[in-house]
Backbone atoms as SQL, in Angstrom:
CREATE TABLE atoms (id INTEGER PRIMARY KEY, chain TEXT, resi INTEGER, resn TEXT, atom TEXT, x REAL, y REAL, z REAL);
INSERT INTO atoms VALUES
  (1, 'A', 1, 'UNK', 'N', -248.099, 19.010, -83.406),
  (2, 'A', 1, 'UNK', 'CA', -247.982, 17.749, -84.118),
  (3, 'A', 1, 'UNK', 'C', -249.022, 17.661, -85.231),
  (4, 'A', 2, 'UNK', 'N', -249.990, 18.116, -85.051),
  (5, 'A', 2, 'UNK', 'CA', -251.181, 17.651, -85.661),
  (6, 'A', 2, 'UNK', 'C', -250.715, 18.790, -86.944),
  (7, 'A', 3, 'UNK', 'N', -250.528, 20.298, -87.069),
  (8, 'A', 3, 'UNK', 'CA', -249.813, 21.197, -88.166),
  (9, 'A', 3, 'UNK', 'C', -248.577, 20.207, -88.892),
  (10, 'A', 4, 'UNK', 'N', -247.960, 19.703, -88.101),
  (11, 'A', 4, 'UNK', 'CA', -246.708, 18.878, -89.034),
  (12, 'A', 4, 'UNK', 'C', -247.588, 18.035, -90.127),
  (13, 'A', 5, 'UNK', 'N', -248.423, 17.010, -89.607),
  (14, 'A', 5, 'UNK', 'CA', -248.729, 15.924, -90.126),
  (15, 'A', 5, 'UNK', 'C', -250.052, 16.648, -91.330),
  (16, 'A', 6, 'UNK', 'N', -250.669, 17.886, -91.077),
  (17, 'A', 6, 'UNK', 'CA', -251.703, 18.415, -91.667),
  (18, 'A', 6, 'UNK', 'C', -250.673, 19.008, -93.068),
  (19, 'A', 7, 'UNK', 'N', -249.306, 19.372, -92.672),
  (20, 'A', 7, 'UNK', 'CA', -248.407, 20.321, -93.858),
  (21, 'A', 7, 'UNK', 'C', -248.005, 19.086, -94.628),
  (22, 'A', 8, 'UNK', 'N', -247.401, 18.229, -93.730),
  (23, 'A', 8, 'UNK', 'CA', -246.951, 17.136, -95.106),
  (24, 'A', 8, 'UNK', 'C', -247.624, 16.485, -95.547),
  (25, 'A', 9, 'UNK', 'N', -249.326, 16.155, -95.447),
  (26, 'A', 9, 'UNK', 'CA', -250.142, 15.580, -96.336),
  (27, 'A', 9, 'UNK', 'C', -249.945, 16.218, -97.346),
  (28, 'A', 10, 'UNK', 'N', -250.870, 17.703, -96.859),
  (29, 'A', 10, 'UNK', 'CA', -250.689, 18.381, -98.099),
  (30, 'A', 10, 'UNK', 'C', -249.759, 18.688, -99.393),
  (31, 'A', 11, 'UNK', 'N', -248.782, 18.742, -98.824),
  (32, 'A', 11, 'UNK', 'CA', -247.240, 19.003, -99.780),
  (33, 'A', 11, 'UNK', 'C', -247.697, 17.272, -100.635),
  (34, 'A', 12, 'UNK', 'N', -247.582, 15.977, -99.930),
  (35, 'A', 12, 'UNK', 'CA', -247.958, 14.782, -100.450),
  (36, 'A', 12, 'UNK', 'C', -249.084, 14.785, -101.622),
  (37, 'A', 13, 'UNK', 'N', -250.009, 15.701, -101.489),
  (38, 'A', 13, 'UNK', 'CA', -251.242, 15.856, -102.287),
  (39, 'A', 13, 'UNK', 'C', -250.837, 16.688, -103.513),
  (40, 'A', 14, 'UNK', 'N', -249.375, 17.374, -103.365),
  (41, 'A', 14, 'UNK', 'CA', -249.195, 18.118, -104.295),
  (42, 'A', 14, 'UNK', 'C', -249.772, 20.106, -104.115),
  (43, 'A', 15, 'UNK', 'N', -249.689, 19.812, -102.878),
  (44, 'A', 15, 'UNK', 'CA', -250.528, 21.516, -102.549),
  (45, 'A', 15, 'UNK', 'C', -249.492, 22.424, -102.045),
  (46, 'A', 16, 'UNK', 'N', -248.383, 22.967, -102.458),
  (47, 'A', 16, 'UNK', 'CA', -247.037, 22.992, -101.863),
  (48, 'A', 16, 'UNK', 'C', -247.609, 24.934, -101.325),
  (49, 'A', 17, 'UNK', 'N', -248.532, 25.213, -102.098),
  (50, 'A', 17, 'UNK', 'CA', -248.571, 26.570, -101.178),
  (51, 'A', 17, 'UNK', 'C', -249.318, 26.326, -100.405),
  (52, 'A', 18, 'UNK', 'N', -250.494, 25.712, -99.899),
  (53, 'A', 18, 'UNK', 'CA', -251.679, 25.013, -99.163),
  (54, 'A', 18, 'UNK', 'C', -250.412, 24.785, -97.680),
  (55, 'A', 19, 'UNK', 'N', -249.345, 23.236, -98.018),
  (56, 'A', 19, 'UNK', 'CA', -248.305, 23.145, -97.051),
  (57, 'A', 19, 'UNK', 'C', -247.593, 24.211, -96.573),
  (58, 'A', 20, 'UNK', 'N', -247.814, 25.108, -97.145),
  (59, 'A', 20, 'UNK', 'CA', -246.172, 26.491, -96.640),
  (60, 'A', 20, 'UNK', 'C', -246.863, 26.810, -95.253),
  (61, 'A', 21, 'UNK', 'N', -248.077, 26.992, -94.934),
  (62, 'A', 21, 'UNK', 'CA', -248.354, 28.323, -94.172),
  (63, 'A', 21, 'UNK', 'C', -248.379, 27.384, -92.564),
  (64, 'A', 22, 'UNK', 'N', -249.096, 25.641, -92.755),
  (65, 'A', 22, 'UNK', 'CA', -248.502, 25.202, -91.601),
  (66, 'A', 22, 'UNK', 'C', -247.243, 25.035, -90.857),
  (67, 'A', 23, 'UNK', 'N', -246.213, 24.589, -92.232),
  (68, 'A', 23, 'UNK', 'CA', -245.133, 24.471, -91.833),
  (69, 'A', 23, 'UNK', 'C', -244.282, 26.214, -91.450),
  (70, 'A', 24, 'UNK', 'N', -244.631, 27.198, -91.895),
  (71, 'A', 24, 'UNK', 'CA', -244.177, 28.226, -91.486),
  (72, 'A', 24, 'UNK', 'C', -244.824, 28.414, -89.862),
  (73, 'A', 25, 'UNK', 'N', -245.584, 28.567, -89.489),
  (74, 'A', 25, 'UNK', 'CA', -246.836, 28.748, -88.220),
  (75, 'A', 25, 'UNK', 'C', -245.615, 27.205, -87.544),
  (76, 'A', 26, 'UNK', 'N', -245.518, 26.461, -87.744),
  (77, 'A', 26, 'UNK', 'CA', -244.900, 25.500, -86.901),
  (78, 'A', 26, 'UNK', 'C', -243.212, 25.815, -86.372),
  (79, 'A', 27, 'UNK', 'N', -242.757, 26.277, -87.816),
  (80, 'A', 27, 'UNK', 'CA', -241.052, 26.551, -87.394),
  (81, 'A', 27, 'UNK', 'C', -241.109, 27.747, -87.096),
  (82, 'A', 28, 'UNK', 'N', -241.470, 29.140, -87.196),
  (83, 'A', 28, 'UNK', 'CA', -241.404, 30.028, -87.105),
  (84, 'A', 28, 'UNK', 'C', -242.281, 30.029, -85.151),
  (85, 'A', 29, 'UNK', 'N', -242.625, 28.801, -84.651),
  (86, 'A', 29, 'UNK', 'CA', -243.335, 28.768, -83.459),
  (87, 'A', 29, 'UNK', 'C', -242.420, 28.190, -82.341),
  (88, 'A', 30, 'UNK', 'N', -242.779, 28.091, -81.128),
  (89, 'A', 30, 'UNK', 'CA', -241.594, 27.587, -80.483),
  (90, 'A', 30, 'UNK', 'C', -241.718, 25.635, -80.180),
  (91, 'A', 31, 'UNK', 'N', -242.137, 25.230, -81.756),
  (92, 'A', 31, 'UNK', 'CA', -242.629, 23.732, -81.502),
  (93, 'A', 31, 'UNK', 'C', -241.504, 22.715, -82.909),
  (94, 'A', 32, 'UNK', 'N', -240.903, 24.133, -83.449),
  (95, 'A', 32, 'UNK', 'CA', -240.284, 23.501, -84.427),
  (96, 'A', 32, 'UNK', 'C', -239.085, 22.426, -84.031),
  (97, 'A', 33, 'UNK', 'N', -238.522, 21.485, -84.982),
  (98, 'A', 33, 'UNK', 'CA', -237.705, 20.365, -84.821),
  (99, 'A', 33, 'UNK', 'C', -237.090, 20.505, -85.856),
  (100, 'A', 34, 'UNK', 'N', -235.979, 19.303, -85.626),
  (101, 'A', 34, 'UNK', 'CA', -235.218, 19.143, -86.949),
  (102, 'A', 34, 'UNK', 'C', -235.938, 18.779, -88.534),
  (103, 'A', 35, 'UNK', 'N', -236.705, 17.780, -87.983),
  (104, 'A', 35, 'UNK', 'CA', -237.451, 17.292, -89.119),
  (105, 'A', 35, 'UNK', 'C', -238.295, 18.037, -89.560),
  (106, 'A', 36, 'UNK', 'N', -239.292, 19.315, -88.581),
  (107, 'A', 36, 'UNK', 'CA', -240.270, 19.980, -88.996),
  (108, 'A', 36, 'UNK', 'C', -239.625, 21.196, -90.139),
  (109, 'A', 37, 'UNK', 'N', -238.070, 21.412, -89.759),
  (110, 'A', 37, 'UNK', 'CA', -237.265, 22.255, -90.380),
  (111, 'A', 37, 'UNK', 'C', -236.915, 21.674, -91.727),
  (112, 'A', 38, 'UNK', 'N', -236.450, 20.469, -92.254),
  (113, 'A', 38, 'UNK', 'CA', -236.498, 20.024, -93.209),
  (114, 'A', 38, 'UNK', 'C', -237.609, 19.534, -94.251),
  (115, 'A', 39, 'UNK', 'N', -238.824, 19.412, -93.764),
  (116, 'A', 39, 'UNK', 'CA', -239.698, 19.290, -94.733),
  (117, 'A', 39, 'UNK', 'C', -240.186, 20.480, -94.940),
  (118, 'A', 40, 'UNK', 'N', -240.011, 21.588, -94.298),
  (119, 'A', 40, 'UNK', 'CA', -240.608, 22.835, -94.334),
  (120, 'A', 40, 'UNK', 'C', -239.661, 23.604, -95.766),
  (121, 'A', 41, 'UNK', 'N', -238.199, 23.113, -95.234),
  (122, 'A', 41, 'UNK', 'CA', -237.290, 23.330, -95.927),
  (123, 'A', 41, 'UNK', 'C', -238.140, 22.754, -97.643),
  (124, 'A', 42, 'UNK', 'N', -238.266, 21.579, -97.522),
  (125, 'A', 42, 'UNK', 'CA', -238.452, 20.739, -98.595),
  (126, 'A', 42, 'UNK', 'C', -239.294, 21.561, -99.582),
  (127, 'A', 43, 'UNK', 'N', -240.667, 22.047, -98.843),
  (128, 'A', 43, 'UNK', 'CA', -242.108, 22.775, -99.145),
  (129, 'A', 43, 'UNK', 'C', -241.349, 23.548, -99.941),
  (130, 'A', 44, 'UNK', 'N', -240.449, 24.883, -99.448),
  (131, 'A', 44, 'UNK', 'CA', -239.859, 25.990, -100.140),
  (132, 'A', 44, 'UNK', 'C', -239.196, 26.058, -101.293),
  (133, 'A', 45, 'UNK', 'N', -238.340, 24.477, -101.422),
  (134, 'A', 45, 'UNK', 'CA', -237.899, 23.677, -102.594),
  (135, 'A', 45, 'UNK', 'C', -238.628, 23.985, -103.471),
  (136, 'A', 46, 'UNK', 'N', -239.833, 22.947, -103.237),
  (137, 'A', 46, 'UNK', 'CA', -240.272, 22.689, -104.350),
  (138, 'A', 46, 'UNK', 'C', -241.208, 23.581, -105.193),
  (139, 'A', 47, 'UNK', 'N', -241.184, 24.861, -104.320),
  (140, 'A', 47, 'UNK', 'CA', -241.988, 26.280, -104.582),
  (141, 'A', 47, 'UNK', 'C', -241.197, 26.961, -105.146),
  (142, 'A', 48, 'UNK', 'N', -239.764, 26.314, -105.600),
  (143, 'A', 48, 'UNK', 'CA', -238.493, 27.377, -105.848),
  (144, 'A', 48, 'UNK', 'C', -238.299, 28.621, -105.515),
  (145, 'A', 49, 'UNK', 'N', -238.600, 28.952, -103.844),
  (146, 'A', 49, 'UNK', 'CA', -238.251, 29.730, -103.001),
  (147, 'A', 49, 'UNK', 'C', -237.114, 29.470, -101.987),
  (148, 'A', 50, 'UNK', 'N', -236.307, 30.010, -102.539),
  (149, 'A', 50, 'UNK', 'CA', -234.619, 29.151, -102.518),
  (150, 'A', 50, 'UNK', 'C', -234.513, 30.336, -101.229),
  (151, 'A', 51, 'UNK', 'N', -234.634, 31.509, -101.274),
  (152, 'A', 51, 'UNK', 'CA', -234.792, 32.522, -99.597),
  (153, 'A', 51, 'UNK', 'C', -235.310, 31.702, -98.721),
  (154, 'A', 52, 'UNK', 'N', -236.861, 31.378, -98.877),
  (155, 'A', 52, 'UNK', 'CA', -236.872, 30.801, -97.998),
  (156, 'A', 52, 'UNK', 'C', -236.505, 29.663, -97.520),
  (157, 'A', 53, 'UNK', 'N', -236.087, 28.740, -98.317),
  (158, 'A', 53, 'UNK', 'CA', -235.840, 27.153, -98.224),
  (159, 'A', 53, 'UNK', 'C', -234.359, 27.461, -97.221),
  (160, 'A', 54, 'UNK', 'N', -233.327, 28.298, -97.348),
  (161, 'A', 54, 'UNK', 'CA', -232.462, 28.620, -96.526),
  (162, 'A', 54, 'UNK', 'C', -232.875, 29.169, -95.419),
  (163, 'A', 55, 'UNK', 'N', -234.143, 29.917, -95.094),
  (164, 'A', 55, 'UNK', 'CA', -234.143, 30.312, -93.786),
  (165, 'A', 55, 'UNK', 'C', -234.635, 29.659, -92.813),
  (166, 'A', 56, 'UNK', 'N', -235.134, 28.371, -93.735),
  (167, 'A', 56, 'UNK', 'CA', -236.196, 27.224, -92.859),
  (168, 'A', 56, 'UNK', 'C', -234.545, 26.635, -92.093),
  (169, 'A', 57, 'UNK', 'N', -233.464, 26.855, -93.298),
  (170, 'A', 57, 'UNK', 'CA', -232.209, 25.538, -92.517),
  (171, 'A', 57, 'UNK', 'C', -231.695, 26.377, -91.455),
  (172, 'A', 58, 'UNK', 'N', -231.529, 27.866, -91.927),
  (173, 'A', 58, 'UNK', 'CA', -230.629, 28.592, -90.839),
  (174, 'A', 58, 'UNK', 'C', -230.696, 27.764, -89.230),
  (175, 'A', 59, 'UNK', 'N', -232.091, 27.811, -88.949),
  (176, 'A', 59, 'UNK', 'CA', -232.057, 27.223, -86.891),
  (177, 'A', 59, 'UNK', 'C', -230.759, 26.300, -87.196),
  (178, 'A', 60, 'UNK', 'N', -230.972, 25.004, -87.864),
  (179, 'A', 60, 'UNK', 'CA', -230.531, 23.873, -87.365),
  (180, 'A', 60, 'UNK', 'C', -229.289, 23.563, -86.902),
  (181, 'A', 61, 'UNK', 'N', -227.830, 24.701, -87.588),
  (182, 'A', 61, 'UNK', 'CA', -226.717, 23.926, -86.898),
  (183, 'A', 61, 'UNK', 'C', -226.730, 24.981, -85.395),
  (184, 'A', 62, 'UNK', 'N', -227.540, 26.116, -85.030),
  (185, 'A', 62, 'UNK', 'CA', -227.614, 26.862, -84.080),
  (186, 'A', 62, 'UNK', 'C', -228.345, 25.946, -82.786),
  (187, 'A', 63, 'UNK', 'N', -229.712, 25.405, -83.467),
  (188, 'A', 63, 'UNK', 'CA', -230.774, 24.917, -82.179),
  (189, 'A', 63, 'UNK', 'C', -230.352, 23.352, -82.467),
  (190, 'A', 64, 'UNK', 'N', -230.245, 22.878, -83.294),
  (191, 'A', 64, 'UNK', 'CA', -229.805, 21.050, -83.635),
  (192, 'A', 64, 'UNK', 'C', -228.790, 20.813, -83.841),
  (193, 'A', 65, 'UNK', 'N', -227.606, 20.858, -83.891),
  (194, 'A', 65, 'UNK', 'CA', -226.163, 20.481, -84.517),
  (195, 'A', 65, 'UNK', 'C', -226.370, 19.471, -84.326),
  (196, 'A', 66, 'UNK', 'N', -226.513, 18.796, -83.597),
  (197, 'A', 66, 'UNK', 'CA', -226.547, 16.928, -83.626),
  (198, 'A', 66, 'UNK', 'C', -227.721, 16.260, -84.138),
  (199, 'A', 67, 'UNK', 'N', -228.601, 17.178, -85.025),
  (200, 'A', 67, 'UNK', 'CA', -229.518, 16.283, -85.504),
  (201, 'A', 67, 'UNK', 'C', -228.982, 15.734, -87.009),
  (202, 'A', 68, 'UNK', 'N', -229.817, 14.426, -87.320),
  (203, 'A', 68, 'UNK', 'CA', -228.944, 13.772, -88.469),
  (204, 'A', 68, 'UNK', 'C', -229.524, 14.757, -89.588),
  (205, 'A', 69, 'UNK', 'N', -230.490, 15.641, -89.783),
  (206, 'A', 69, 'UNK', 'CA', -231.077, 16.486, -90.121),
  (207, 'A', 69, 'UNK', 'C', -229.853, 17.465, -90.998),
  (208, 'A', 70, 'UNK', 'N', -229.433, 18.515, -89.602),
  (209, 'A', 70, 'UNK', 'CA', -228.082, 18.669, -90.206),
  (210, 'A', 70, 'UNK', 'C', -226.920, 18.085, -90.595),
  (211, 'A', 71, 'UNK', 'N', -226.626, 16.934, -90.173),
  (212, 'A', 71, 'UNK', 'CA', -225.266, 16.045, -90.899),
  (213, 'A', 71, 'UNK', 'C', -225.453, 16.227, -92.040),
  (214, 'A', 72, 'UNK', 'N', -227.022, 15.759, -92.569),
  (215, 'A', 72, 'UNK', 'CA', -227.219, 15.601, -94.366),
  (216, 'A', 72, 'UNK', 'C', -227.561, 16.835, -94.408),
  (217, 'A', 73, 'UNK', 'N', -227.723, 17.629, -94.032),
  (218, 'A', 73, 'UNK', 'CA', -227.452, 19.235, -95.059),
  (219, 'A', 73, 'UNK', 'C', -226.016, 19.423, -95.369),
  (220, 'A', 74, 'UNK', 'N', -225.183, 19.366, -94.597),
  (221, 'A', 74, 'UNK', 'CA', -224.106, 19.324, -94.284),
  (222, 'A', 74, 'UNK', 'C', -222.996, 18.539, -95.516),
  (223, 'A', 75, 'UNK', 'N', -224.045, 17.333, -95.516),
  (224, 'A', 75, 'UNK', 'CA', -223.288, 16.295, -96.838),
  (225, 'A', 75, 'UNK', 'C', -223.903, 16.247, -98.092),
  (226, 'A', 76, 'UNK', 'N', -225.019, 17.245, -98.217),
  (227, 'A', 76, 'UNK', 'CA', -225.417, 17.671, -99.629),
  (228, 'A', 76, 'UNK', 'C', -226.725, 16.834, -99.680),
  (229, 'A', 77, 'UNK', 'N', -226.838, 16.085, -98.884),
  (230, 'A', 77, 'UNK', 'CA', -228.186, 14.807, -99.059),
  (231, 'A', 77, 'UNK', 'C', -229.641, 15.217, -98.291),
  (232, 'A', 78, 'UNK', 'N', -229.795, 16.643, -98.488),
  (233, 'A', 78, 'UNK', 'CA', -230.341, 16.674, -97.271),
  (234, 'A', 78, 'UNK', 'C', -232.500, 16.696, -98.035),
  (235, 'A', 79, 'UNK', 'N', -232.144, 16.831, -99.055),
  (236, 'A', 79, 'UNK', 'CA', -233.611, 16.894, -99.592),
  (237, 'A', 79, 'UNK', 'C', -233.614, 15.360, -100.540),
  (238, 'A', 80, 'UNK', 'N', -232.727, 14.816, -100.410),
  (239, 'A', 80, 'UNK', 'CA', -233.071, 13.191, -101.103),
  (240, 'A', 80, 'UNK', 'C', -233.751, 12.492, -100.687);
């Protein structure tokens, strides 16, 4: 919890490579979530690392299908 909330300050502060390495260490760990997958997702965005920004989504319709997480990937809304 405390890596989630430490990655999205940072990304908030504008530190989007500073954010990558928690949010990678978090999803790439066995603590990741839907949401930890989408802002992680987000981080990769905005680094225009479009590889990775897809491999952050790959888990979700496998480990989450019912998260609203994936619905809005699903409906295009998912980084709005």
């Amino acid at each position: 919890m405390i890596a989630y909330h430490l990655a999205d300050l940072l990304f908030e502060l504008q530190r989007g490579e500073r954010a990558r390495f928690p949010f990678c260490r978090l999803n790439n760990g066995g603590y990741a979530n839907a949401k930890s997958l989408r802002e992680g997702s987000r981080v990769e965005r905005a680094l225009d690392a479009t590889l990775a920004m897809r491999q952050r989504v790959r888990p979700l319709p496998r480990r989450l299908a019912d998260s609203t997480e994936w619905q809005r990937y699903e409906q295009g809304a998912f980084h709005g």
